[in-house]
Residue, then its C-alpha position, 0 to 999 in steps of 0.5 A: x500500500x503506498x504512504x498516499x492510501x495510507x494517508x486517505x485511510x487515515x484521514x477518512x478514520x480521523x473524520x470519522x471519528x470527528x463526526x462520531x464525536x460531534x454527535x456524542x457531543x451534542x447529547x450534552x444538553x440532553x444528559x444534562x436535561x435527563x440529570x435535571x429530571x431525575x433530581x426533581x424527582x428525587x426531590x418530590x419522593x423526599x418531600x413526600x416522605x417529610x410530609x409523611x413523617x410530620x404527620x405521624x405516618x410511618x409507614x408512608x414515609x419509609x415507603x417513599x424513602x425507600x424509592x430513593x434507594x438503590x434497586x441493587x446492592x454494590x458489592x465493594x468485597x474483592x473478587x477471588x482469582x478463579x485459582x485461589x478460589x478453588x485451593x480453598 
């Protein structure tokens, strides 16, 4: 392949890559917009669990705090290579 081939593959790759990146980018303002969104509700499901807990319900309150948790647990323990776990 001769150095000018070279070169048009390579720049082609790198526009393509420009343009990929440009659409990436350009979904900023909806992550953005998306983040906004779920800090609202954050914000409304704890209003309604305070709301709860001043007049006395429980219950209700701890309903609506435990929307706000994690749906799964993140397991901080280390992970055992496959040849240690099978000398124990």
């Amino acid at each position: 392949m001769s150095q000018a081939n070279q070169r048009h593959i390579v720049a082609e790759t790198m526009q393509s890559v420009h343009v990929h990146y440009r659409q990436c980018h350009l979904a900023g303002p909806q992550r953005r917009s998306l983040r906004h969104d779920k800090q609202q509700w954050i914000d409304q499901i704890a209003s309604t669990g305070e709301n709860h807990l001043l007049c006395g319900e429980i219950k209700d309150a701890f309903a609506s705090f435990r929307r706000l948790r994690q749906k799964c647990k993140i397991s901080s323990a280390a992970l055992l290579s496959m040849s240690s776990a099978t000398q124990s």
